[in-house]
Structure formats: structure tokens, C-alpha cells
C-alpha positions as CSV (number, residue, x, y, z in Angstrom):
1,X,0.0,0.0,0.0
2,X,1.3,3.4,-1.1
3,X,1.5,5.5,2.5
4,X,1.3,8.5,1.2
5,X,-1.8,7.8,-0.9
6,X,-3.4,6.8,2.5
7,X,-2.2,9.5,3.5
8,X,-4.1,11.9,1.4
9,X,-7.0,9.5,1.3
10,X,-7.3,10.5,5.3
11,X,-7.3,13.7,4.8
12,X,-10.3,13.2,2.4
13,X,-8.9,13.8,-0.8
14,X,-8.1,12.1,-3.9
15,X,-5.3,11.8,-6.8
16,X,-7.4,13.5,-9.9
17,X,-6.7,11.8,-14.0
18,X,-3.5,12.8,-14.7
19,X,-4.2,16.2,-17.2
20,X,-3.6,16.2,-20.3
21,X,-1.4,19.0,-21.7
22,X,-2.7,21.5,-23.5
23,X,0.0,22.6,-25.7
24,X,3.1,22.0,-26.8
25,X,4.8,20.2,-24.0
26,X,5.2,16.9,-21.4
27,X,3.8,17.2,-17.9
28,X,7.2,15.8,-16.7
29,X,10.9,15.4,-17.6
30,X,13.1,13.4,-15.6
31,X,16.4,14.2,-15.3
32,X,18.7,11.8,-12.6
33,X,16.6,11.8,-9.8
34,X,14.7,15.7,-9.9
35,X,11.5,15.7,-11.8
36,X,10.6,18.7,-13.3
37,X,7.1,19.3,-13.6
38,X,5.7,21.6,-15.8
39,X,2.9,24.0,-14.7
40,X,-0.3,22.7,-12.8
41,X,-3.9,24.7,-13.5
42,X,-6.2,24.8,-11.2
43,X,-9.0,22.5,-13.1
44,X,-10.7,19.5,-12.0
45,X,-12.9,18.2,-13.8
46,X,-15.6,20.7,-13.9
47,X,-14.1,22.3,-11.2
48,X,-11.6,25.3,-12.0
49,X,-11.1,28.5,-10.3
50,X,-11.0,31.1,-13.0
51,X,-10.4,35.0,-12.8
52,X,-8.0,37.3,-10.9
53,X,-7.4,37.5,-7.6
54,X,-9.3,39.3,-5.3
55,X,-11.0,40.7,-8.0
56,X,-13.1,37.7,-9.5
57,X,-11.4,35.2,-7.5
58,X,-11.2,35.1,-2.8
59,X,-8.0,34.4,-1.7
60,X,-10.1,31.4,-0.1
61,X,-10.9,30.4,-3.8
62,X,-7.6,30.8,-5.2
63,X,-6.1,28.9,-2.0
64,X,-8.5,25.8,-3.1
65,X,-7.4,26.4,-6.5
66,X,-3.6,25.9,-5.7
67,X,-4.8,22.7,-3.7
68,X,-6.3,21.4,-6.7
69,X,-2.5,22.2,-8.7
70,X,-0.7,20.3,-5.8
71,X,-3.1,16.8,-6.5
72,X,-2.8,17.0,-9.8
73,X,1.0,17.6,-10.2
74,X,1.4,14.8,-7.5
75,X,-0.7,12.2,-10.1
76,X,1.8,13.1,-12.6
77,X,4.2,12.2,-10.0
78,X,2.7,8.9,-9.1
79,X,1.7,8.4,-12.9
80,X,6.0,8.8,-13.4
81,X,7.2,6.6,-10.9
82,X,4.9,4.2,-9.7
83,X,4.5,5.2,-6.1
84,X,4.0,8.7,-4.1
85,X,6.3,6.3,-1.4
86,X,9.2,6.9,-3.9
87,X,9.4,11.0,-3.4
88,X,12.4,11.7,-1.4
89,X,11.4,15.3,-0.8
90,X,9.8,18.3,-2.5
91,X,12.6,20.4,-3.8
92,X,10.7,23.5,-5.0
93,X,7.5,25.2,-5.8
94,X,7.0,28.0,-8.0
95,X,3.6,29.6,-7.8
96,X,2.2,32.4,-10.1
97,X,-1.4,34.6,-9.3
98,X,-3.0,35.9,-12.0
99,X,-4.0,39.0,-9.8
100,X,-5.6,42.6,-10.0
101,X,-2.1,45.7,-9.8
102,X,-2.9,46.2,-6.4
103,X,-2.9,43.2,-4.8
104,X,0.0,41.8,-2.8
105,X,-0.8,38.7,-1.3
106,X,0.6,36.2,-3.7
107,X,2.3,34.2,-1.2
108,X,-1.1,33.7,1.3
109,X,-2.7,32.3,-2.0
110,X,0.4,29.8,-3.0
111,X,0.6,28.8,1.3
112,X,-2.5,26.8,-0.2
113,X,0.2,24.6,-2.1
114,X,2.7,24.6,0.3
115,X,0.9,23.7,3.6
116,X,-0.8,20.9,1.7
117,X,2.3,19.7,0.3
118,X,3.8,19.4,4.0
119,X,0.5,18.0,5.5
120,X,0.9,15.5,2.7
121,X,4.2,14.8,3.1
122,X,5.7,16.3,6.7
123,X,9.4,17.5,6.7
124,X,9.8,16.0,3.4
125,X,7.4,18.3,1.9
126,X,9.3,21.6,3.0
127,X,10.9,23.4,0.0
128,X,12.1,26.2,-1.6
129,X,9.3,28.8,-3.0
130,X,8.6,31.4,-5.0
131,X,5.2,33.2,-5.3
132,X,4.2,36.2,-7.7
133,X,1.8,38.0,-9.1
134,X,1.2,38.1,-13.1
135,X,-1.1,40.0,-15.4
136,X,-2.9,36.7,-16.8
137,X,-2.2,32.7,-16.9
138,X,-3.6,30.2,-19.5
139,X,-7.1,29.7,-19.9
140,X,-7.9,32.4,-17.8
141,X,-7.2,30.7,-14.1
142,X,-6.0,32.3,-11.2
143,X,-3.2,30.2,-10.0
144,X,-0.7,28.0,-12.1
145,X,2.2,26.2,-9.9
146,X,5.4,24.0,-11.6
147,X,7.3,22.1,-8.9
148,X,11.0,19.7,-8.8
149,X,10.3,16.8,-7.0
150,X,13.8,14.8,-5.7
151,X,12.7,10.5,-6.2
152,X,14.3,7.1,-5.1
């Protein structure tokens, strides 16, 4: 049994279909022992959080959104190598917010990545981070995340 699948199964979640890209690229490249994963949206099925933040979009919403990025990227993960037990650590997050010119709170909105990632994976989920603000992402959503992931 994959532990860390159980352990987002407790915390009443679930591993989403891995996405399909939607251009010209791979979800993941592997190089050695880092994955590089390319840029999660925040889309689920019918569920995406679409708009700029706080304008169209709570930081509450966009929080949610970055949750969603953070299950999805981790199926790509598991879809890679087999087994969420396998991730050695979370190396780094980079998190972008489609937000309004005066808003400033980029990093609350990517903690939504970040504190699931470490409530997911404890100590090993700690990483390096950077959150900022942009004028638009693709398709119109409010959050987009890319992350390196460090594996057995």
C-alpha cells in the first residue's frame, strides 16, 4: 500500500486523471533523480477556479485552486514513478497569481500549495518557494504552480 496515498485518502482527498497537456509540452521530464514538472492549473474536472485574484477570485478560492494544482501535479508524480512512497522530498515550488495591480498577497494564495504539500508529506514536503503576481495565466485561471520533486 502506497503510504502516502493513504495519507491523502485521510485527509479526504483524492489523486485526480492525470491532465492532459494542452500545448506544446510533457507534464514531466526526468532528469537523474529531480523531476521537473511543468505548470499545474487549477482545473478538476468541472471544477476550475478562473479569474484574478481578489478581484473575481477570494483568496479562499484561489487557496482551493492551488490545492487542486498540488493533487494534480502529484498524479503526474505517481503516474511517473509508480508510487508517491518513492518522493524523497519536495525540492521547489513556484507559484504564479494571475492577480488585480494592487494586490500583494501572492504568497497567502500559494501557502494553499505549500501547507498541503507538508501536510501530505511532513518535513519531506518543506521546499524552496517562490510566489508572484502576473497580469494573466492560460485559460484564464488564477493560480498556475510548476514544482521539482527529488525520487528514489
Amino acid at each position: 500500500m502506497d503510504h502516502i496515498l493513504a495519507r491523502i485518502e485521510s485527509l479526504g482527498l483524492a489523486l485526480p486523471e492525470v491532465p492532459v497537456p494542452v500545448a506544446a509540452y510533457v507534464n514531466c521530464v526526468r532528469s537523474g533523480n529531480l523531476l521537473f514538472l511543468s505548470g499545474g492549473l487549477p482545473i478538476d474536472g468541472e471544477k476550475k477556479v478562473i479569474g484574478k485574484v481578489p478581484a473575481e477570485v477570494s483568496v479562499e478560492q484561489a487557496q482551493e485552486g492551488a490545492r487542486i494544482i498540488v493533487l494534480n501535479r502529484l498524479a503526474v508524480v505517481k503516474q511517473e514513478i509508480g508510487s508517491l512512497d518513492k518522493v524523497v522530498r519536495i525540492v521547489a515550488l513556484n507559484g504564479f497569481v494571475a492577480s488585480a495591480p494592487d494586490f500583494y498577497g501572492h504568497p497567502q494564495v500559494v501557502n494553499g500549495a505549500s501547507e498541503l504539500l507538508i501536510e501530505i508529506f511532513g518535513d519531506k514536503g518543506k521546499h524552496s518557494r517562490t510566489a508572484l503576481g502576473v497580469t494573466a495565466l492560460p485559460l484564464n485561471v488564477a493560480v498556475e504552480i510548476n514544482m521539482i520533486v527529488e525520487v528514489e
